[in-house]
N, C-alpha and C positions, 0 to 999 in steps of 0.2 A: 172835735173828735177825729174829724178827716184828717184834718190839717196832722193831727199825733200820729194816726196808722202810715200817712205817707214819709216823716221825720224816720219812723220806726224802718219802712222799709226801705230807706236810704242808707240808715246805718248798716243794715243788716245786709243791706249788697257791696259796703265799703266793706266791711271786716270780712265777706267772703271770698274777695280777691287775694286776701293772705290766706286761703286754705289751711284755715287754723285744725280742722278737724281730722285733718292727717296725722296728726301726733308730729314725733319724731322729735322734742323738745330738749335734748339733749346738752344742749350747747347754753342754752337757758336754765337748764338744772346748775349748771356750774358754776354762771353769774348770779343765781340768787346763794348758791352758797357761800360765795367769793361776800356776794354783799353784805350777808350776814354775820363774817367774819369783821369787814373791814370798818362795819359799822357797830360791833360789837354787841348785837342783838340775837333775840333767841327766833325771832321769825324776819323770812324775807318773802316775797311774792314778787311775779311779774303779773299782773291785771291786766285783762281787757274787760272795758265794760260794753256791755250791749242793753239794749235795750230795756230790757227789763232784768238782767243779770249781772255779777262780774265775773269771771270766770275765770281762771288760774291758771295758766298754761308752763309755770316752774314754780315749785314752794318748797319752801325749806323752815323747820319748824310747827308746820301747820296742817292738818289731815284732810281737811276741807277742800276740795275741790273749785266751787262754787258757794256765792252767798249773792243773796237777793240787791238792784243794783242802792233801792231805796237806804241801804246801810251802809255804801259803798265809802269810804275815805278816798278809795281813788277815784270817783266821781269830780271831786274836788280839784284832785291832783292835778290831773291832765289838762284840766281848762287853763292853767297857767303855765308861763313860763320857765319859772324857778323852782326849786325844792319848795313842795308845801309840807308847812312844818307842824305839829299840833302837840304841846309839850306835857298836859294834861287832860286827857279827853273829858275828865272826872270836871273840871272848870270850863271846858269851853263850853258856852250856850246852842252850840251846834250840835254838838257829838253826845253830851252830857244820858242823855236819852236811850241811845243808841243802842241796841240786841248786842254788837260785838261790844259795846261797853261795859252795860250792864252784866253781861252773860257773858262765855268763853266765845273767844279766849282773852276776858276782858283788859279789850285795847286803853294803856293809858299814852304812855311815847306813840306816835304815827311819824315819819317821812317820807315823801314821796317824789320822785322825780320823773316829770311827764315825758310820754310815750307818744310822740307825733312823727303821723305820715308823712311821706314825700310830699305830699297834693297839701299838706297842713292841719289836717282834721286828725283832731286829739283820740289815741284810740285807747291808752288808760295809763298807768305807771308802775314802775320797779320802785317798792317799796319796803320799808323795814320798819318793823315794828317789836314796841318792849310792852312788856306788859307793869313795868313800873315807871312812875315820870322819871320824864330828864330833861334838863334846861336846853340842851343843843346840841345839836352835829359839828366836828372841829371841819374846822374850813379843810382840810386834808380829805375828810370823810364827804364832804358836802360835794366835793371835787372829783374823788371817784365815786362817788352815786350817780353825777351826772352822766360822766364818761360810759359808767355801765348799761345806762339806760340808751346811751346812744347806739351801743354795742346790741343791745337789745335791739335796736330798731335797724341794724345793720343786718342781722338773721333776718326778721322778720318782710325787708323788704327783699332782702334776696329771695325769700320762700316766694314772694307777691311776680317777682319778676322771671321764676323758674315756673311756677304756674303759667304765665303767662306766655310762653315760650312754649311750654306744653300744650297748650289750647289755643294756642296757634297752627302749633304742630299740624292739631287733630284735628280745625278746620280746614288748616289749608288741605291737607289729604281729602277729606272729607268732601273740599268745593273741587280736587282736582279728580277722584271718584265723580262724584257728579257731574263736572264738564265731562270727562270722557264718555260715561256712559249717553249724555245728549248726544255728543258726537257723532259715536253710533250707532243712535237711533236715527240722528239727521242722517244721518252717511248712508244708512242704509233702505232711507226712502228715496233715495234721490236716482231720476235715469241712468247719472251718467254711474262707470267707474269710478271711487273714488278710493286712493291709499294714499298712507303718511309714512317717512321715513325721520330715523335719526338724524343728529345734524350729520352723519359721516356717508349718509346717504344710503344706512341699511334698511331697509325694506319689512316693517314691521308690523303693519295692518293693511288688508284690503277690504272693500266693506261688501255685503253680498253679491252686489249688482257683476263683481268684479268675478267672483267664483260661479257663478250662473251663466257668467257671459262667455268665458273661458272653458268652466268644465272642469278644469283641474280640482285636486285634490285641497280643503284647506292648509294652508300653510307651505302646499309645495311651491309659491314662489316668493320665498319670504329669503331677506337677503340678494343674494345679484340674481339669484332665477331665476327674474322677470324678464331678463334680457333674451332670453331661451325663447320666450313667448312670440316675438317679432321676428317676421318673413327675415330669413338668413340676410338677403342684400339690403336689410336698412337698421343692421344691429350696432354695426362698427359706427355706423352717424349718431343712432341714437346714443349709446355709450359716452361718444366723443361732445354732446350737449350736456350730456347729463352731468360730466366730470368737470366741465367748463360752470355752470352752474355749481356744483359743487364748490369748487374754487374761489369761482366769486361771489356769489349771493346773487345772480343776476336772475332771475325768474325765465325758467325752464318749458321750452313750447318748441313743438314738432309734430309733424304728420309721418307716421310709420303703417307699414299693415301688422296689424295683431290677429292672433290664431284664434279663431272661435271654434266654439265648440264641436262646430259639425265639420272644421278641418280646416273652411274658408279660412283664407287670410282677408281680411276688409282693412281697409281705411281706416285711421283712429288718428283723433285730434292728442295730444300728452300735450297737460300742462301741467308748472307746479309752482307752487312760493313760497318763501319761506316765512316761518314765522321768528319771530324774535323778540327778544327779554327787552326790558326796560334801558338796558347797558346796549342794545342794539346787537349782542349776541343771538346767532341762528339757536333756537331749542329744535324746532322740529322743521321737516317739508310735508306741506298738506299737496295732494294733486290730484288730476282728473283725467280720466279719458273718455273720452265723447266719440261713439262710432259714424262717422261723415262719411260712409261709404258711398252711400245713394247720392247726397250731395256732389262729391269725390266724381262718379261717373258721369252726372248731369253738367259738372262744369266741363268736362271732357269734351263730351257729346257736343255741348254749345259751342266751343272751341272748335273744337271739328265743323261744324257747320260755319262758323265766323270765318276761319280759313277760306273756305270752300265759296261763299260767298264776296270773301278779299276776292279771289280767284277770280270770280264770274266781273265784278266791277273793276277789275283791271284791263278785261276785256276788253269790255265795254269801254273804258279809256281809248285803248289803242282802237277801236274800231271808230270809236267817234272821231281820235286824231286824222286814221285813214281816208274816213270820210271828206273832213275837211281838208285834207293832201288835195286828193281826186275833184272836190269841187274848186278848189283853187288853179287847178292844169285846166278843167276847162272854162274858167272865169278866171284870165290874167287878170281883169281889174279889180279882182278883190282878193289880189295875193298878200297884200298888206293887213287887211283887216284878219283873215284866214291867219296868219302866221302867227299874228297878237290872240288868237280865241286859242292856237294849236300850244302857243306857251303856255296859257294858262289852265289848259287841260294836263299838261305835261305837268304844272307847277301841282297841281293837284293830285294826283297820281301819284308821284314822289311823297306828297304827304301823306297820304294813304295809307301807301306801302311800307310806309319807316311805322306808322304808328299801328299798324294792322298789318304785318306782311301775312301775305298768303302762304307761303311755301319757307322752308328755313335757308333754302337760296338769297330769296328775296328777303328775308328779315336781316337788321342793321348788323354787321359784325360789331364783337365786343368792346367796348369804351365809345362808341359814338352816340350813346345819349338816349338811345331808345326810350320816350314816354317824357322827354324834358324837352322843353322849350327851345332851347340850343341846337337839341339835335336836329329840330324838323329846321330851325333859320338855315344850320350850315347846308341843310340836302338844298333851298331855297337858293340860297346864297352861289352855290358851287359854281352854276356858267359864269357871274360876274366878277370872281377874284380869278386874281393873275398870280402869277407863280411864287412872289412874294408871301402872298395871303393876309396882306395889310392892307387890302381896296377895303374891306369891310369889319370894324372892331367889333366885339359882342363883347362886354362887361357887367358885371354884375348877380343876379340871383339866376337860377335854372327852375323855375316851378316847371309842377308835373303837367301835361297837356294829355288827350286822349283823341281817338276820332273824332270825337262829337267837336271837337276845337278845332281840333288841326286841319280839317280842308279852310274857315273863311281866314285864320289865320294864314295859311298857304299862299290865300288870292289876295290879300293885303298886303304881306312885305313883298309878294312877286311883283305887283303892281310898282310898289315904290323902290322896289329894284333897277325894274325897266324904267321906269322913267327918268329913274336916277341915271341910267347908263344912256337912255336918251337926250335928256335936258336937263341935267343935274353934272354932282358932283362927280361919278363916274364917266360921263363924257370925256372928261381930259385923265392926260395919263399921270395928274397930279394932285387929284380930286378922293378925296376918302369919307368914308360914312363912317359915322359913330352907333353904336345902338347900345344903350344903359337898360337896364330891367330890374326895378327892387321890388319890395312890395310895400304899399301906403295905406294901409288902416284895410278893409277890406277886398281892396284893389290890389291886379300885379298892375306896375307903373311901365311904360318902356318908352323913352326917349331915343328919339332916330335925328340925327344932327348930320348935316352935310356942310362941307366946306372946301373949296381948293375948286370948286366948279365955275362955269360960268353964271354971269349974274343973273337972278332969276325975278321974271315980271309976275307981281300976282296975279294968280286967275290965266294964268299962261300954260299949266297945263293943268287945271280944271275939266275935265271932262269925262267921258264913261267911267275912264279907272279910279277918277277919285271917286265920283258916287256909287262906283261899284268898293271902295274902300271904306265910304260910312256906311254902307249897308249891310258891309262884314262886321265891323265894330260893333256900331248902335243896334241893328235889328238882329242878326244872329247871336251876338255873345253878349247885349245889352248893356254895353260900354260904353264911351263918349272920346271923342277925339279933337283934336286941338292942331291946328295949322298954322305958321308963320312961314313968310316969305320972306328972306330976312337979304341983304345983297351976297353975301357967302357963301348960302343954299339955304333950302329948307331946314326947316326947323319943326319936327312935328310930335305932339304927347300924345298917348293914348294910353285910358283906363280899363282897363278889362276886370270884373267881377272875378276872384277867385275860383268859385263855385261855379264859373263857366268855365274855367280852363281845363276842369279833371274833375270825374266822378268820384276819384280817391280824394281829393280837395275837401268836396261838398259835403262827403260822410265823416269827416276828421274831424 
């Protein structure tokens, strides 16, 4: 009995998808009168059977509407392929019984030619019917019954496929009603500002946080407006991002001050991205503005302090270097040792200064590298090239360096500078140093290669400055270094950890 009510409501959600109950059968009136002509009978019908019914949706001859499915000839029909044919109802042991047999509009001729769906399931047949026997349909007739029947099913799946079009329609409206309004309600729980523009970049929601934070009027910055809202000297930038973004799809981020309510102009983070279709076309920009004002002054403030601090340990450079000036005039005998600690306070300094200037004096002019690798070797580098500036090659990657790197960095290649210019390949005036830097799985790599020097005995200049060289490597930036003595010069690899070189590195 279950197993019947679930049959039952399978049929009845197939023949609901042809929205039979719309009416509008028009096109169907015309093929069953066409049929009845060409079959030369006094009734025609188009049948669907359901469930427990057949129902009639064009008749020609016949007043009935509907008849129960238990009586149905075209029960019969549909389940096959071909014209079902039945030439005397009155003889066949099927029909003999039968309410439309017996009774009006007593059926004796039936034909019927099946009515099947796209998907294949029989939904009933265009049939004609006499009410006195007859031996056959002329193959002409048998030939357009089918064709009409196909025609039949050419309405009927277009009615299926226009519904379906429509009930899409109404969903998809209905899901894109629905996501908007989540939208903003998400949009309008959330801290920050948040608006969406068209893809042409007009300006067509803001969500509350935006009008509360602002003060404005709803709706007064809908369209370019908004641009009105930004402190006068950061309108022409923001504009000039925004149009660029526009143009390309590149996702849209800048720090501007925006007018708040009480007049302030603050700090504001604008982002924006775009979304897009399936085709990769932009439909819309969602974006956000986040107030970093307090943030905005605090980096200030610390900046200001970092200066001011460069400042004070520059000092203190130059006052340690004087120190040691004055104690080497009066200890001639330790003007050699004195000179070597005065380098290497100077070599330090220099790194400092480029990575941390104190004053905009002292910070690096434009294109020499500030915060890369490159830049602190060449401030390094600069006493031992000659005018050429091929004593010393740099090739290879530039990663980013910061303070926290850049002084044991400083006291490492000054070290194998000077000794280079000491007892290396800088010594002669034919002598050149290589330096390579890529980077190898987690490590920057930097290869230092000397050649054209005089030959070098290992362990010959082993002393302070190389273990003051592993103790920059391995215990301050937790690296590993690697030494050859090779007869053409040094030969020396060092690995350094990424995430020591640069706090921007570490956070990436």
């Amino acid at each position: 009995m279950a197993e019947g009510r679930g049959l039952a409501t399978d049929r009845a959600a197939l023949l609901a998808l042809y929205d039979l109950d719309a009416g509008g059968f028009r096109t169907l009136d015309d093929i069953t009168a066409f049929a009845a002509q060409l079959c030369d009978a006094p009734i025609a019908l188009v049948s669907i059977v359901e469930d427990v019914r057949q129902r009639f949706l064009a008749r020609c001859g016949l007043d009935a509407e509907e008849t129960p499915r238990d009586v149905s000839f075209c029960a019969h029909a549909m389940l096959g392929d071909e014209i079902f044919l039945v030439q005397d109802a009155t003889q066949d042991d099927r029909f003999r019984d039968n309410l439309l047999v017996t009774g009006p509009p007593h059926i004796r001729f039936y034909a019927g030619a099946p009515l099947t769906g796209a998907d294949g399931e029989p939904l009933g047949a265009l049939c004609v019917i006499d009410t006195t026997p007859r031996s056959e349909l002329t193959a002409l007739q048998q030939q357009g019954l089918s064709l009409l029947a196909r025609q039949v099913m050419v309405e009927l799946e277009g009615r299926r496929r226009d519904r379906d079009v429509i009930l899409k329609q109404r969903l998809d409206a209905a899901a894109v009603a629905d996501s908007d309004r989540m939208f903003r309600t998400l949009a309008d729980t959330m801290p920050q500002m948040v608006w969406s523009t068209l893809p042409d970049g007009f300006h067509d929601y803001y969500n509350a946080r935006w009008y509360e934070y602002t003060g404005v009027p709803v709706g007064s910055t809908d369209g370019d407006a908004w641009n009105g809202m930004f402190h006068p000297a950061d309108q022409d930038l923001a504009w000039g991002k925004w149009r660029h973004s526009l143009a390309t799809g590149e996702p849209y981020e800048i720090e501007y001050r925006l007018r708040h309510h009480s007049g302030e102009y603050r700090w504001t983070l604008g982002r924006a991205l775009p979304i897009r279709d399936v085709r990769g076309a932009i439909m819309r920009w969602i974006g956000t503005c986040t107030d970093i004002h307090e943030q905005k002054l605090m980096m200030e403030e610390r900046e200001m302090i970092a200066h001011e601090l460069s400042h004070r340990i520059k000092n203190i450079f130059s006052v340690i270097v004087g120190l040691i000036g004055l104690s080497a005039r009066q200890h001639p005998e330790i003007r050699g040792v004195a000179d070597d600690l005065r380098d290497r306070i100077l070599a330090l300094g220099r790194a400092h200064d480029f990575v941390r200037p104190h004053s905009s004096e002292s910070a690096p002019q434009s294109g020499q590298g500030q915060g890369r690798l490159c830049g602190v070797l060449n401030q390094i580098f600069a006493p031992y090239r000659d005018a050429s500036a091929s004593r010393i090659l740099l090739t290879g990657d530039d990663p980013l360096i910061d303070d926290r790197s850049a002084t044991p960095i400083a006291l490492l290649f000054h070290e194998l500078a000077t000794n280079a210019a000491k007892y290396g390949a800088l010594s002669t005036s034919s002598g050149q140093v290589s330096l390579h830097v890529c980077t190898e799985g987690k490590d920057v790599r930097i290869d230092w290669h000397e050649k054209g020097g005089p030959p070098v005995t290992p362990g010959g200049v082993d002393g302070f400055g190389s273990r003051l060289m592993t103790l920059s490597v391995e215990r301050q930036l937790g690296g590993r270094l690697k030494r050859e003595w090779k007869p053409e010069g040094l030969q020396l690899s060092l690995w350094i950890p990424i995430r020591s070189m640069s706090r921007v590195a570490e956070t990436a």
